[in-house]
C-alpha positions as CSV (number, residue, x, y, z in Angstrom):
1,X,-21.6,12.0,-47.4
2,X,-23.4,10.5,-44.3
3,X,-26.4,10.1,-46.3
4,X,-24.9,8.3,-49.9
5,X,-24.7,4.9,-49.8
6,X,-21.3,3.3,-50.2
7,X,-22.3,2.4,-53.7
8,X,-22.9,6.1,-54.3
9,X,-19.6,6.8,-52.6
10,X,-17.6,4.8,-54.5
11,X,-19.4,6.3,-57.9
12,X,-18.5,9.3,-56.7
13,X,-15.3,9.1,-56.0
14,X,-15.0,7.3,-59.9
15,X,-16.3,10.4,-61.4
16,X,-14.0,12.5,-59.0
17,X,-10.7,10.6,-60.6
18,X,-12.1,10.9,-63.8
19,X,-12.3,14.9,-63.6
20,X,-9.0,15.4,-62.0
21,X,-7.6,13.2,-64.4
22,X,-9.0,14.7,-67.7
23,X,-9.8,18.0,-67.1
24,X,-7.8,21.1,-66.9
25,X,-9.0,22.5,-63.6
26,X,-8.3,25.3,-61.8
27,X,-6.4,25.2,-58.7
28,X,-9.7,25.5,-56.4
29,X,-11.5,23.3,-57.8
30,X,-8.8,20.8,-58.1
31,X,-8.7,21.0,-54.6
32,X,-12.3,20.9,-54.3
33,X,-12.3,18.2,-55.6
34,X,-9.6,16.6,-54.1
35,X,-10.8,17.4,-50.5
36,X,-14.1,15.9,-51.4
37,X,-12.4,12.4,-52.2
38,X,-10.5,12.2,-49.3
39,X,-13.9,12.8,-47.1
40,X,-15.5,10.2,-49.2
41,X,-12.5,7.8,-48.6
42,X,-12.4,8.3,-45.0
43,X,-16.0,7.8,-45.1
44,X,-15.7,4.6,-47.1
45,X,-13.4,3.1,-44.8
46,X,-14.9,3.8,-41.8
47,X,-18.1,1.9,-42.9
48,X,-15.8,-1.3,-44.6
49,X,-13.9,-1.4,-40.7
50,X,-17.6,-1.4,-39.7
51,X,-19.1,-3.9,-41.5
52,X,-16.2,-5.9,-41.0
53,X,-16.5,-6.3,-37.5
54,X,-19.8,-7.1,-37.9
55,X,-19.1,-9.9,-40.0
56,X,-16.3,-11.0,-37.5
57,X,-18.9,-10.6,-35.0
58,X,-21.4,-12.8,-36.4
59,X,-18.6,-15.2,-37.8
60,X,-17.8,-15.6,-34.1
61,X,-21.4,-16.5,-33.3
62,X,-22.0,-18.9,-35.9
63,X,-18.7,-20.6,-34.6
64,X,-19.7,-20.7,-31.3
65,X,-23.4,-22.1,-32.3
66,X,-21.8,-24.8,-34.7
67,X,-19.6,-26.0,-31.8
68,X,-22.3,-25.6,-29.5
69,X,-24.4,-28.2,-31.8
70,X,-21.3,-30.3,-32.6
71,X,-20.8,-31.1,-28.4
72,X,-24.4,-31.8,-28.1
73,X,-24.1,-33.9,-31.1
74,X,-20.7,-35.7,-29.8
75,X,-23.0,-36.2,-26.1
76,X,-25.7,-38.1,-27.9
77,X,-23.6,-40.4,-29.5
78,X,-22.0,-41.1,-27.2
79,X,-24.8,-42.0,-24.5
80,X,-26.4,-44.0,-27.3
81,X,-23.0,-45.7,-27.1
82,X,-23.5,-46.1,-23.7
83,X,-27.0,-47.5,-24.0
84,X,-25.3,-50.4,-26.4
């Protein structure tokens, strides 16, 4: 699992739902099956809370630069008022 991507994963997991859903399986392969789509689910979320604090993350920094430029911005203008 460590090695699909999520696309992969979440393919997977389609075709998973699909056979559990259509097919008449037997009881250990249901299971099987089953077990597999939880792994890939617990997979899938671990790398969405991942990838979502790295959006916070840079989110934060983008905030921090913007308000960073907006001072600098606010401290010109106002020593050009100054120079007036």
């Amino acid at each position: 699992m460590k090695d699909m991507t999520f696309k992969q994963m979440m393919d997977r997991l389609e075709e998973i739902t699909a056979t559990l859903e259509k097919e008449d399986l037997e009881l250990e392969e249901g299971l099987r099956l089953f077990e597999e789509g939880v792994g890939l689910i617990k997979e899938a979320r671990q790398r969405l809370t991942s990838a979502g604090s790295r959006v916070e993350k840079l989110i934060g920094s983008l905030e921090e630069e913007l308000a960073t430029e907006e001072f600098e911005l606010e401290e010109a203008e106002s020593e050009e008022d100054k120079e007036k």
